[in-house]
C-alpha positions as CSV (number, residue, x, y, z in Angstrom):
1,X,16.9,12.1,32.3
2,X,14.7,9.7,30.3
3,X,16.7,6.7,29.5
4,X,14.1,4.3,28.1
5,X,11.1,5.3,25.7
6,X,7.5,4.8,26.6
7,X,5.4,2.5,25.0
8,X,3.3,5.3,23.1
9,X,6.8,6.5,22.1
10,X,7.9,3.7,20.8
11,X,4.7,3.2,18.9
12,X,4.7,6.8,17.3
13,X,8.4,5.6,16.4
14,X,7.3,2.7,14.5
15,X,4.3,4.5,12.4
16,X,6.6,7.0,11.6
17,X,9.6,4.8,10.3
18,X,6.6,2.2,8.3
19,X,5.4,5.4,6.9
20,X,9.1,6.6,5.8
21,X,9.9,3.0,4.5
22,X,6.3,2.3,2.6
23,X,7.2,5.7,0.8
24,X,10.4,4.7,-0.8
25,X,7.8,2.1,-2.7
26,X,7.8,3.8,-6.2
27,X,11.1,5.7,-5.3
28,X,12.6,2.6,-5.9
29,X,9.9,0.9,-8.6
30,X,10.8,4.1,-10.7
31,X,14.3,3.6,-10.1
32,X,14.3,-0.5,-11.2
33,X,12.1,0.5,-14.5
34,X,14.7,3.2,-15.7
35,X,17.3,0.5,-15.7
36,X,16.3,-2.1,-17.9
37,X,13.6,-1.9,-20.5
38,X,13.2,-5.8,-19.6
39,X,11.6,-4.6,-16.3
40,X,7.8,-3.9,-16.2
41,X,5.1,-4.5,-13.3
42,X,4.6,-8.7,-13.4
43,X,9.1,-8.8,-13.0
44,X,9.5,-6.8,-10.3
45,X,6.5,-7.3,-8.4
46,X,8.3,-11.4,-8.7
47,X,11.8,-10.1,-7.6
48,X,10.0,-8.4,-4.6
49,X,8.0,-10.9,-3.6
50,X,10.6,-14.1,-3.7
51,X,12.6,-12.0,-1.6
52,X,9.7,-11.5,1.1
53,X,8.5,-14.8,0.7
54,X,11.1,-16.7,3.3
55,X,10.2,-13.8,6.0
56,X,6.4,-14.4,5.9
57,X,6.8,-18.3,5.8
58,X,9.1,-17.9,9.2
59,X,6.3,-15.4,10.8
60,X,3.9,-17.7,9.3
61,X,5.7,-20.9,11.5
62,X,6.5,-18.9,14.6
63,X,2.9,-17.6,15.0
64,X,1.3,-20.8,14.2
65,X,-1.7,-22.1,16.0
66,X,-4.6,-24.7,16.5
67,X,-6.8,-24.8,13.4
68,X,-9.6,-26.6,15.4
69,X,-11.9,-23.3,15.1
70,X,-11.6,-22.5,11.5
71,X,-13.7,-23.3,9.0
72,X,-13.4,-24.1,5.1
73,X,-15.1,-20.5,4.3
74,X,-12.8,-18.9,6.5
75,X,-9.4,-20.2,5.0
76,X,-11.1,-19.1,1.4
77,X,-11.5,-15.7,2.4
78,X,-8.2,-16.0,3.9
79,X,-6.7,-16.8,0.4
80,X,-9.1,-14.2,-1.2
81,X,-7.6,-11.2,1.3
82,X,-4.3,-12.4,0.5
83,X,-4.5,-12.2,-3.6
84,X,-6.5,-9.1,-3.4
85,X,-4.8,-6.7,-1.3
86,X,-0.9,-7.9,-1.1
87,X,-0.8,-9.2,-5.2
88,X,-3.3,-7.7,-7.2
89,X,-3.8,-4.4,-5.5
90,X,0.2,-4.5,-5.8
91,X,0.4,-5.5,-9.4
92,X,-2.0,-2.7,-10.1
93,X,-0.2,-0.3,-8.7
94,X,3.3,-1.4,-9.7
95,X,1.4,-1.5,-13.4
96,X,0.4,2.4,-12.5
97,X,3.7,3.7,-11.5
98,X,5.0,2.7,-15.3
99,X,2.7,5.6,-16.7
100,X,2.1,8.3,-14.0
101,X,4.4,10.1,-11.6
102,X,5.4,8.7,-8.2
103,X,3.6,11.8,-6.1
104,X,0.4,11.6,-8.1
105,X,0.3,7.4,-7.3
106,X,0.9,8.0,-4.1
107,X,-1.8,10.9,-3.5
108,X,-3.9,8.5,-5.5
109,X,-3.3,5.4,-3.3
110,X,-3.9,7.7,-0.1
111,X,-7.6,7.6,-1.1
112,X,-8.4,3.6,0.5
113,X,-9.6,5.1,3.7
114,X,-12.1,7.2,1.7
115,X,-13.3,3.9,-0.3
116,X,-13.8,1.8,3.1
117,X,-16.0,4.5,4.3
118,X,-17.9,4.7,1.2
119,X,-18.0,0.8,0.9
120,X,-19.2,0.5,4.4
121,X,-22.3,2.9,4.6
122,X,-23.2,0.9,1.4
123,X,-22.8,-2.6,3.0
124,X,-24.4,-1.3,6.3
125,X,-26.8,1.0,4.6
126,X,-25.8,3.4,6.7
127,X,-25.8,7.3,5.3
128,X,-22.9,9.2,5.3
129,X,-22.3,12.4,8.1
130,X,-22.0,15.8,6.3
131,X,-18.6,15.6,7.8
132,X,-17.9,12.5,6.0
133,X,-19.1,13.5,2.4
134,X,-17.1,16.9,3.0
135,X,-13.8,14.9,3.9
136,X,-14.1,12.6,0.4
137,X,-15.2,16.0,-1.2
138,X,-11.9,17.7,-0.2
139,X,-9.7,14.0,-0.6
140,X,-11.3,13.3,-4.1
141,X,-10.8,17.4,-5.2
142,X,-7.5,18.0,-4.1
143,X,-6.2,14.4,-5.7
144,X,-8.4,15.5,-9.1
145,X,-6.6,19.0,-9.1
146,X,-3.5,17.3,-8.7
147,X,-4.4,14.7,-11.4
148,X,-5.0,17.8,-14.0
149,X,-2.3,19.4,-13.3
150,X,0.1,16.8,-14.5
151,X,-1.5,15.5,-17.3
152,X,-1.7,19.0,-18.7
153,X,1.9,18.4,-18.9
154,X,1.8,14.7,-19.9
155,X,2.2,13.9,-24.0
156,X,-0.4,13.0,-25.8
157,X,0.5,9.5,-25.8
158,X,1.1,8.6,-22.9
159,X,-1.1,6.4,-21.0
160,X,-1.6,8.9,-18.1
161,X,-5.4,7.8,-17.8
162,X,-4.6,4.8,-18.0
163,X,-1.9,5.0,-15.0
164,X,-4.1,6.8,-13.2
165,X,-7.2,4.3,-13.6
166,X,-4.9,1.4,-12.6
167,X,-3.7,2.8,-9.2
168,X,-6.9,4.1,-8.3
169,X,-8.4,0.3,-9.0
170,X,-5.1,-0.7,-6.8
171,X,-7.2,1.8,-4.1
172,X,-10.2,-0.1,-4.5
173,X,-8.7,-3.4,-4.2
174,X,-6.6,-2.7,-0.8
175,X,-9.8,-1.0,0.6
176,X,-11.9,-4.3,-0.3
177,X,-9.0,-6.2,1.4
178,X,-9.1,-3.9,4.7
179,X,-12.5,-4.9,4.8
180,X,-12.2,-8.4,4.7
181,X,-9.3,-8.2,7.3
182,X,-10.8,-7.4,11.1
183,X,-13.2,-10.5,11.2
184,X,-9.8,-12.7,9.5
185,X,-7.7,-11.5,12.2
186,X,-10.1,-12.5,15.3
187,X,-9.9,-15.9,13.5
188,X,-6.5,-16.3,12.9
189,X,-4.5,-14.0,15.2
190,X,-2.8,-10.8,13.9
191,X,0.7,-11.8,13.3
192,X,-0.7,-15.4,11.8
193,X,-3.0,-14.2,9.5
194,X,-0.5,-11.3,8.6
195,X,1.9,-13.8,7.7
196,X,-0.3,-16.5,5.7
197,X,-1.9,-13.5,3.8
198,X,1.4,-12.6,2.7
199,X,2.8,-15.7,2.0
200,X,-0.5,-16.3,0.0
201,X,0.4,-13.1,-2.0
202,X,3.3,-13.8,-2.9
203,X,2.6,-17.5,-4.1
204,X,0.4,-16.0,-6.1
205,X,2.5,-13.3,-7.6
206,X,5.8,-15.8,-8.4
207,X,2.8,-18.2,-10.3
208,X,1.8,-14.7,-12.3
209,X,5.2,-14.5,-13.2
210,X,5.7,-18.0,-14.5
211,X,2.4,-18.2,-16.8
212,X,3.1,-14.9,-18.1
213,X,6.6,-14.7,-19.0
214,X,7.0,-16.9,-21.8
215,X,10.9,-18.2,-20.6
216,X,11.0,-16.8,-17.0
217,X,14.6,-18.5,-15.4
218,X,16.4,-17.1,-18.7
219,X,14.7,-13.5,-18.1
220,X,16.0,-13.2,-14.4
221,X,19.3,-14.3,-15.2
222,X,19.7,-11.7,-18.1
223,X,18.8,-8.4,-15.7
224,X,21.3,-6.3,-14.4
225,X,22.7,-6.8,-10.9
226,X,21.0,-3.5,-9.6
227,X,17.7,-4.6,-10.7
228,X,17.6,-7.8,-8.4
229,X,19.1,-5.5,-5.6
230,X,15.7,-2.9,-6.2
231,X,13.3,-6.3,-6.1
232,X,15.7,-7.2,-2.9
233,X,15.3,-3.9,-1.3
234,X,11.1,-4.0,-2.3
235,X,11.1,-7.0,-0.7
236,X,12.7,-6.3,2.6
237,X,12.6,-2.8,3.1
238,X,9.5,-1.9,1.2
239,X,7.6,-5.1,2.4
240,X,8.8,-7.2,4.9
241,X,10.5,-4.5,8.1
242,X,7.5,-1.9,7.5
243,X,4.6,-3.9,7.8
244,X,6.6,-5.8,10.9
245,X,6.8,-2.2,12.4
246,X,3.1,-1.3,11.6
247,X,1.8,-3.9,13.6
248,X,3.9,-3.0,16.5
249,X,2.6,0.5,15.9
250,X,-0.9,-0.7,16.2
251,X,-0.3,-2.9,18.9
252,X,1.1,-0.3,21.2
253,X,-1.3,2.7,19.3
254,X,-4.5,1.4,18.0
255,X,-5.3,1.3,14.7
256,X,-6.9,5.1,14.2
257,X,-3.9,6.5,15.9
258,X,-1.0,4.6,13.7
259,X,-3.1,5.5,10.5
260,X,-3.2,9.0,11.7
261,X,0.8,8.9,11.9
262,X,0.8,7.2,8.8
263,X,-0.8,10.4,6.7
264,X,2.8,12.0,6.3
265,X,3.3,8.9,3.8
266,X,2.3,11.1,0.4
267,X,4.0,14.3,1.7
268,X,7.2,11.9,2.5
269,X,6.9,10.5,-0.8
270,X,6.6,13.7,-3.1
271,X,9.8,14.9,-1.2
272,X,11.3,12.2,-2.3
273,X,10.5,11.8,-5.4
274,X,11.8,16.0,-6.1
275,X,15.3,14.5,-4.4
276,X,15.6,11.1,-6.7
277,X,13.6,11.4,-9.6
278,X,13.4,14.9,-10.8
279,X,9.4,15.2,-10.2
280,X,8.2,19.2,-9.4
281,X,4.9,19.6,-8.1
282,X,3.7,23.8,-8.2
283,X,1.7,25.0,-6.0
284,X,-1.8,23.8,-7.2
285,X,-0.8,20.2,-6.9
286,X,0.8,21.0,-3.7
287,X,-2.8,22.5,-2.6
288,X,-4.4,19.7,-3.9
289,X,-1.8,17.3,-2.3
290,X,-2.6,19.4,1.2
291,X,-6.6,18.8,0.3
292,X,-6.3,15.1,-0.2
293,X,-4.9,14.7,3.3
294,X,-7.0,16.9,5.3
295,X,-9.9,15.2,3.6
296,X,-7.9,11.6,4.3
297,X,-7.6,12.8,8.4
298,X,-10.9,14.2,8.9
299,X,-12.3,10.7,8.0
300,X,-9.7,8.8,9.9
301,X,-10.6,11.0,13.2
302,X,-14.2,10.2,12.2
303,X,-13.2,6.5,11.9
304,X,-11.5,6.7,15.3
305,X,-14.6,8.7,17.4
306,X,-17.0,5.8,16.0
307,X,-14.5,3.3,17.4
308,X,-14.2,4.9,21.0
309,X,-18.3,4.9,21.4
């Protein structure tokens, strides 16, 4: 019998548990705003990032290195990566999740791979495969059938457009920040540049937090106990332990193959939001939920076929 797990085992293993723990992201963010109307996107996004602050700085300091190579522009884009894609592509979609449901954020955040595609035949003026513009055709489709579906059943005034405009900019912003992040890590080092864009993140979301709430130390101490143990949870398990076990995933997988394991996010999150928060999806959305991934794979697989030419 097998006693010890091979090293592609052991990778699968680690996509699939960072998938299952980046799911429980607006599980929990739903969960923090129905406690305390004092709670919006700028708080929690501080709780979650002073708690994940102390675990980048330590990856930060273990991984360090000789600086002798790097350049001025390259610790600028360095800070640009890190406030784009970990504060405000979070902030966006933290901001999102107070207006639309946690299954239509996520479908809508499942898009980036779409957007780096798009961004990239644009940079490269390169032109897009027919299989390429048929995967965002069935991505963008099933996520817009979704997207009807609910506000049909949104009121009036609700700031569903709104929601939805805010995590699909979120979607932009992380795929903008994937772009910027291959050339950063040759310079840098994975685990280094993982933890200093972090870190960098979360500086800047804790100095968000200070300019924009007007007494911010009296705030935190008036929220409910729960509330700091969602930002802790956020921080750790939402933040911290799955991007830890993505990068072993890809160290051991490759990139295309730990994205490919990654896809059962959305389905992972609609199940759990019909188990914590109440959410239904019929069977349109679900069709348009099974659309948005197929169209999300195909161009992953494409992605990966490029890569092995």
């Amino acid at each position: 019998m097998q006693l010890f797990l091979t090293r592609t085992q052991i990778g699968s293993l680690c996509a699939i548990c960072a998938a299952f723990l980046f799911s429980t992201k607006a599980i929990f963010i739903k969960q923090a705003y129905a406690l305390s109307p004092q709670v919006d996107a700028t708080v929690l996004m501080a709780l979650r990032m002073s708690c994940a602050l102390p675990f980048f700085l330590l990856i930060t300091w273990f991984s360090r290195k000789s600086y002798a190579d790097l350049h001025l522009k390259d610790w600028v884009l360095l800070i640009l990566a890190g406030l784009l894609g970990y504060y405000f592509a979070s902030w966006l979609d933290f901001k999102g999740l107070m207006y639309i449901s946690a299954s239509l954020e996520r479908i809508i955040l499942f898009l980036y791979p779409t957007l780096t595609v798009i961004a990239t035949s644009f940079i490269y003026r390169q032109r897009l495969t027919l299989q390429s513009i048929f995967a965002i055709a069935l991505s963008y489709g099933g996520t817009v059938i979704v997207m009807l579906q609910e506000q049909s059943n949104a009121p009036h005034e609700s700031n569903f457009w709104l929601g939805a405009s805010l995590v699909f900019a979120s979607a932009i912003a992380f795929a903008s920040y994937l772009l910027m992040t291959p050339k950063l890590i040759v310079k840098f080092g994975s685990w280094h540049y993982n933890g200093l864009a972090l870190s960098i993140a979360c500086i800047g979301t804790l100095v968000h937090f200070a300019l924009a709430v007007p007494e911010p130390l009296q705030l935190l101490r008036q929220l409910p106990l729960s509330v700091w143990g969602y930002g802790a949870a956020l921080g750790f398990f939402v933040t911290v332990l799955p991007t830890i076990l993505m990068m072993q995933s890809i160290v051991r997988l490759g990139a295309a193959q730990s994205a490919m394991i990654a896809s059962i996010g959305p389905i992972l999150t609609i199940l759990l939001a019909v188990a914590f928060l109440d959410e239904h999806l019929n069977m349109i959305q679900w069709m348009g939920c099974i659309l948005n991934i197929l169209g999300v794979l195909m161009i992953t697989l494409s992605k990966k076929k490029l890569s092995t030419h």
